[in-house]
C-alpha positions in Angstrom: 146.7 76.6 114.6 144.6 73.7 116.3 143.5 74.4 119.8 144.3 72.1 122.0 141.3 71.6 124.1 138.0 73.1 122.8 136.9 76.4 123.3 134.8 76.8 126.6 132.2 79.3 128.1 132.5 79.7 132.2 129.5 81.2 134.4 129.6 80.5 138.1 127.7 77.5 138.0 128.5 75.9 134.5 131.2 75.2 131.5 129.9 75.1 128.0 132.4 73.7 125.9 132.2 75.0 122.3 132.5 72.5 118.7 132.3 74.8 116.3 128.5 76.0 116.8 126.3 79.1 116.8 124.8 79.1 120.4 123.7 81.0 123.4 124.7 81.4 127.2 123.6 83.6 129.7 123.6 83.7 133.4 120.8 85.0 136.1 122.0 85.4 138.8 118.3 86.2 140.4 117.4 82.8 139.0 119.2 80.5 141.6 122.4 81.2 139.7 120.9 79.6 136.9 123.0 79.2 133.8 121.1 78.7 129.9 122.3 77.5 127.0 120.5 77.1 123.7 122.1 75.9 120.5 120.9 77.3 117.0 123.7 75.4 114.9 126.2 72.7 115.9 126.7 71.2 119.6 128.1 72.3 123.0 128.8 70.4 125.7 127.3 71.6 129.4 128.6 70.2 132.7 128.7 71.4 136.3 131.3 73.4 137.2 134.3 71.5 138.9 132.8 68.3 137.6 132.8 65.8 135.1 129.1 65.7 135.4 127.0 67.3 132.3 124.8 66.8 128.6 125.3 67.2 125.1 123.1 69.7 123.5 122.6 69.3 120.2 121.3 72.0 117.9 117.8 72.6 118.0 117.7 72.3 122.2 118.8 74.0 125.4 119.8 73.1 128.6 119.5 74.8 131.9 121.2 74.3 135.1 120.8 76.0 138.5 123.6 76.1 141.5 123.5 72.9 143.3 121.8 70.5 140.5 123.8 67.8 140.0 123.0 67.6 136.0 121.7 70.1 133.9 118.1 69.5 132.4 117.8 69.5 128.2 115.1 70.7 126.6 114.0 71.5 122.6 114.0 74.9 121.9 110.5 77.0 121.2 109.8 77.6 117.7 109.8 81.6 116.8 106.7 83.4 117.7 104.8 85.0 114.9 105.9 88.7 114.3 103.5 89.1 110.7 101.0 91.0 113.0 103.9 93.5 114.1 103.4 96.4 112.0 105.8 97.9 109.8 105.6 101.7 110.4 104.5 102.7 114.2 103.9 106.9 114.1 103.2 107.4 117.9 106.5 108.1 120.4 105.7 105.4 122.7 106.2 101.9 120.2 103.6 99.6 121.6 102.5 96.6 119.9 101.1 93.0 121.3 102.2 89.4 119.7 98.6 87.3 119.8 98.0 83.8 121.3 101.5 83.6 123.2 101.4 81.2 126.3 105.1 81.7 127.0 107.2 85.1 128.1 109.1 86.3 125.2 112.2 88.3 124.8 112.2 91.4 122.9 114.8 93.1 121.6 115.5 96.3 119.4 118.4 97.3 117.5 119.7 99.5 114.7 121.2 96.7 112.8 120.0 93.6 111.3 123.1 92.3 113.2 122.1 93.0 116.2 125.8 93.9 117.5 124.4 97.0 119.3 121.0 96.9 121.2 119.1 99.9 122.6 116.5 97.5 124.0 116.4 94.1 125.7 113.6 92.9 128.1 111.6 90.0 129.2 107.5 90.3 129.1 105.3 88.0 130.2 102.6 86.1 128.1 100.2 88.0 126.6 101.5 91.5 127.6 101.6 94.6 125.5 105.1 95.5 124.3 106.0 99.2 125.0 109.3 100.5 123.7 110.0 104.3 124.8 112.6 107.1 123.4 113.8 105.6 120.0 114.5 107.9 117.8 112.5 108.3 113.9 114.9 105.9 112.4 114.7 102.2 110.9 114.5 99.8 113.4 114.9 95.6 113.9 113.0 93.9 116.6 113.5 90.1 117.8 111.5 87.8 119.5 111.9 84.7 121.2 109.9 82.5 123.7 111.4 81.4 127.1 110.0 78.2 128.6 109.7 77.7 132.5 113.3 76.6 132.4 114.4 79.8 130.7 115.6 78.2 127.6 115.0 80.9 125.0 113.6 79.5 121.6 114.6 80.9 118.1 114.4 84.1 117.3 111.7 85.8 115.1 113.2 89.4 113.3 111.0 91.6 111.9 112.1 95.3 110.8 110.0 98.1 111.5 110.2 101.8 110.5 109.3 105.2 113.6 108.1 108.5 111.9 106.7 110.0 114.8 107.6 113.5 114.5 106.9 116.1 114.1 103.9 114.9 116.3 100.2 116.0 115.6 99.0 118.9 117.3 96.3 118.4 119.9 92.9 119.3 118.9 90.8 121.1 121.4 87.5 121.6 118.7 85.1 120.2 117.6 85.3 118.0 120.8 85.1 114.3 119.6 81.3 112.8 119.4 80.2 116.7 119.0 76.4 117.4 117.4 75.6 120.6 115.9 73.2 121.7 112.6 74.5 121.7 109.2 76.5 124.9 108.3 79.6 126.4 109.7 82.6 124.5 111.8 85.0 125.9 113.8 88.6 123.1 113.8 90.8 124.5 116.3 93.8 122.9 117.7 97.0 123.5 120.0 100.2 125.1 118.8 103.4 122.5 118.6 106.4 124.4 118.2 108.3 122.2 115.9 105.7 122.5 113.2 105.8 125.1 110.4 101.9 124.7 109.7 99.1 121.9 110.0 97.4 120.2 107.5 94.1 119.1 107.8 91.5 116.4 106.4 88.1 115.6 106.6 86.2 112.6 105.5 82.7 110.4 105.3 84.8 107.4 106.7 87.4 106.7 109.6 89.6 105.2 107.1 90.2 108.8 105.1 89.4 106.7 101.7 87.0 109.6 100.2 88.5 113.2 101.0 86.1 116.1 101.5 88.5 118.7 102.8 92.6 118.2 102.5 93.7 121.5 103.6 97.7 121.8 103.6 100.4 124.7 104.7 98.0 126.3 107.4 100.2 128.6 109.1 97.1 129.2 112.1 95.5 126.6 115.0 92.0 127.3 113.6 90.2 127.1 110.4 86.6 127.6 109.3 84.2 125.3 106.7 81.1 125.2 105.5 79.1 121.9 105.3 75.9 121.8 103.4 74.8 118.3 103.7 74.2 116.2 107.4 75.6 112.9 108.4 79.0 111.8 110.4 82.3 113.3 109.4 85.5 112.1 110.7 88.3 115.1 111.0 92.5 114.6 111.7 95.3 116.7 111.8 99.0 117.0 111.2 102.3 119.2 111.6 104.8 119.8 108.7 108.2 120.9 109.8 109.2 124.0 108.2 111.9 122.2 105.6 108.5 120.5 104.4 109.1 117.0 106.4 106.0 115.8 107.2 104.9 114.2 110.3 101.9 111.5 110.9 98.4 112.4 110.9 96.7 112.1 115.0 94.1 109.8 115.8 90.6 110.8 113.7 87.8 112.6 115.6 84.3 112.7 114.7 81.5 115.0 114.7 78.0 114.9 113.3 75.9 117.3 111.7 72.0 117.4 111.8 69.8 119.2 109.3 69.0 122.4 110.4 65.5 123.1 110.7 62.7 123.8 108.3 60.8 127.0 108.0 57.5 127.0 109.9 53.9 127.4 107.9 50.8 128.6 109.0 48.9 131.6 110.9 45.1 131.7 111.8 43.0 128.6 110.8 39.8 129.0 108.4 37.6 129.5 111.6 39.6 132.6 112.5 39.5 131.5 116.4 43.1 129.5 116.4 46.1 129.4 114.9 47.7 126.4 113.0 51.0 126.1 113.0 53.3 123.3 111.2 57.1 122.6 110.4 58.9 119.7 109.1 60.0 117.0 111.4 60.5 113.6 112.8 57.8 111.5 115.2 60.5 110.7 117.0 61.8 113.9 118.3 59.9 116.5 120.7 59.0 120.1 119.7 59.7 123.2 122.0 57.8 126.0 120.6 57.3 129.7 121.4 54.7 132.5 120.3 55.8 135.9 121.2 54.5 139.6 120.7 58.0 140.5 120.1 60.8 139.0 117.3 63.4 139.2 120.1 60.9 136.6 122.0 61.4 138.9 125.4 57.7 138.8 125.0 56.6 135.0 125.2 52.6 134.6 125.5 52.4 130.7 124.9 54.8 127.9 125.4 54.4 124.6 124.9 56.7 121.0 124.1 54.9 118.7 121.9 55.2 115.3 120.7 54.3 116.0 116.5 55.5 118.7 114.4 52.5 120.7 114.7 50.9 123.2 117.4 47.1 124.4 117.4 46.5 127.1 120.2 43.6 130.1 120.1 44.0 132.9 118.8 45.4 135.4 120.7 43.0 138.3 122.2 44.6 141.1 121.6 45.2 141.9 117.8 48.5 142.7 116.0 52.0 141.1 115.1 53.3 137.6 116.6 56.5 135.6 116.1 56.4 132.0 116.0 59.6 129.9 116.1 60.5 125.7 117.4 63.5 123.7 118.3 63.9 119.8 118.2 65.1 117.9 121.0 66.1 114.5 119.7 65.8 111.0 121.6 69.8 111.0 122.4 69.5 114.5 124.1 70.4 116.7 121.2 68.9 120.3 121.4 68.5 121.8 117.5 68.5 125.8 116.9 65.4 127.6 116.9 64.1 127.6 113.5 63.3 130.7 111.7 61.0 133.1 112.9 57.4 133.2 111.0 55.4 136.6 111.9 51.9 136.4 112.0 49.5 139.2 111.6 46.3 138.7 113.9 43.6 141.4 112.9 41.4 143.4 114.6 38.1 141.7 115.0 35.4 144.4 113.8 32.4 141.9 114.2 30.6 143.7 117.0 30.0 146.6 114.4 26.9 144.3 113.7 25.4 144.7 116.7 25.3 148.4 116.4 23.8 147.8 112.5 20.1 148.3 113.7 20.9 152.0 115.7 21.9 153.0 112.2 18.6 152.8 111.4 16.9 154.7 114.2 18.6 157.6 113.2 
C-alpha cells in the first residue's frame, strides 16, 4: 500500500520527512531545543515546525536547527574517527582507552550486538579525553564512534569489536615491593588472597614483555612462594588467579626488582712488616666501603671502624694479640646498602721480640 504523504519524524522544534533513507534524529532539549539530523543513505527533508520553511539533506550531510531559527543550517557529515588503535582485548574492570589526534567530541557507544539494537552505554566526551567504560561484564563487546561538530551533527560511525576477560582479577602483590634492591640469592613473592581464585600462577622474566621465561609457576594453592636466583641484573615478576574450574584470568601489571652480586670474600691479615694489617675485597671505584674489625665474630666487640672510598683498608696492627674478625658492606651511588660480606678471622700473635733484650743477662749467669 502507497502512503499517502511521506513518512515524517516530529521533535518539538522540527519535521523530518522521510524518502526512503537510512538517517538520524535526535533532540536536546539542553541544547536550545535543538533538533539534529544526519543522513547516512538517501534524503530527508527538514523544516521548522508549523512552517513551510526548511532544507534538503542529502546523504552524506546533516542539518541542525534550534527553537526560534527560522531555517535549519546543513552541514557535511564528519568522516569516522580512527578506532585501529582501540585494542582488541582490554583485561582490567574499568575499560579505558583514548582515540589520538581528535579535535572534535565524539560519541561512544557500547553494545552486545553488532546491531546495536540494545546499548549498555551511550555518552558524549570531549576532544581528546580518555574513554572510561565501567561494569561490563567478561563478554564480547562492539564499540562505535562518531565525531560531533559545534552544530552537533554526528559524523559516520566507526565500529570496532572488542573482547573483556577481566576476571578472575590478579591478586595484589604486596612483595617484593616494586623498584626493590637486594643481593643475589633467595626471594620472598608474596601477594593478597582473592577469593574467587583457586590458585595463582606466577612468572618471572629478564624483560617487561615476558618474551624469555625464567620461572612459570602454575596451580599455587598459597600467597607466597620462594626462589633462588644465582645470577644479578633486573627481573620483572607478574601474577595471576585461576578459577577453580581452571578458567584463567589475566596476568596484573609487571613489577620489577633487581638483584646485586653479593659480596666477595675478603683477603688479607698482617702485612710483611708485621706492624699493620692489609686488608682487600673485590669491588667497584664507584661505591663506598663500610668496614669493621672486631675481637669478637658476633662484632659486639668493634675496635676500628672506618668508610672508605677503594676496596681496600690498611690500619696498625692491633696491640693486644689474639683473634680478630674482619667483615665490609658496599653502599652504592643510588643509596643501596649491600650485606656484610663474610667474616675473615685473623690471628695476630704474640710479639716475643723483647726476649732479645734480656739475651745478654743469659750470659751473666
Amino acid at each position: 500500500m502507497l502512503r499517502a504523504k511521506p513518512l515524517e519524524v516530529a521533535t518539538p522544534t522540527a519535521v523530518v520527512g522521510v524518502r526512503g533513507t537510512q538517517y538520524r534524529v535526535n533532540f536536546d532539549e539542553a541544547a536550545n531545543r535543538r533538533t539534529n539530523s544526519e543522513v547516512l543513505v538517501g534524503a530527508v527533508r527538514i523544516e521548522v515546525a508549523n512552517t513551510s520553511s526548511g532544507a534538503d539533506v542529502p546523504a552524506g550531510f546533516g542539518a541542525a536547527l534550534e527553537q526560534g531559527a527560522s531555517t535549519p543550517t546543513v552541514a557535511k557529515m564528519s568522516m569516522a574517527p580512527d578506532l585501529s588503535g582501540v585494542p582488541a582485548l582490554f583485561e582490567r574492570p574499568l575499560v579505558r582507552f583514548g582515540i589520538a589526534g581528535e579535535a572534535l567530541p565524539l560519541r561512544i557507544q557500547i553494545s552486545p550486538d553488532a546491531s546495536f539494537d540494545s546499548l549498555v552505554l551511550d555518552q558524549r566526551f570531549d576532544a581528546g579525553a580518555e574513554v572510561r567504560i565501567p561494569n561490563l561484564a567478561d563478554a564480547s563487546w562492539f564499540l562505535r564512534a562518531r565525531r560531533v561538530d559545534k552544530q552537533g551533527i554526528e559524523g559516520f560511525d566507526a565500529v570496532r569489536p572488542f573482547v573483556l576477560k577481566a576476571r578472575p582479577e590478579p591478586p595484589a602483590s604486596n612483595q617484593p615491593r616494586r623498584g626493590a634492591k637486594r643481593t643475589v640469592g633467595t626471594v620472598d613473592f608474596g601477594w593478597t588472597e582473592n577469593p574467587d581464585a583457586g590458585s595463582y600462577r606466577l612468572q618471572v622474566s629478564r624483560d617487561a614483555d615476558f618474551k624469555v621465561l625464567l620461572q612459570d609457576r602454575e596451580r599455587i594453592d598459597a600467597t607466597t612462594l620462594r626462589l633462588d636466583f644465582d645470577s644479578e641484573g633486573q627481573f620483572y615478576w607478574r601474577l595471576a588467579s585461576t578459577r577453580a574450574d581452571g578458567d584463567r584470568g589475566p596476568f596484573g601489571d609487571p613489577q620489577s626488582f633487581e638483584l646485586r652480586p653479593t659480596p666477595t670474600a675478603p683477603k688479607g691479615g698482617l702485612a710483611e712488616d708485621g706492624k699493620s694489617m692489609a686488608l682487600a675485597w673485590g669491588g667497584r671505584e664507584i661505591d663506598r666501603h663500610q668496614v669493621e674489625l672486631a675481637r669478637d665474630p658476633e662484632f659486639n666487640d668493634i675496635v676500628a671502624r672506618a668508610e672508605l672510598a677503594t676496596p681496600e683498608w690498611v690500619l696498625p696492627k692491633p696491640e693486644r694479640p689474639g683473634q680478630y674478625y674482619f667483615r665490609y658492606r658496599s653502599v652504592e651511588p643510588d643509596g643501596f646498602v649491600s650485606p656484610y660480606s663474610s667474616t675473615l678471622k685473623i690471628e695476630v700473635p704474640r710479639d716475643w721480640s723483647f726476649l732479645w733484650l734480656l739475651a745478654p743477662l743469659l750470659f751473666l749467669l
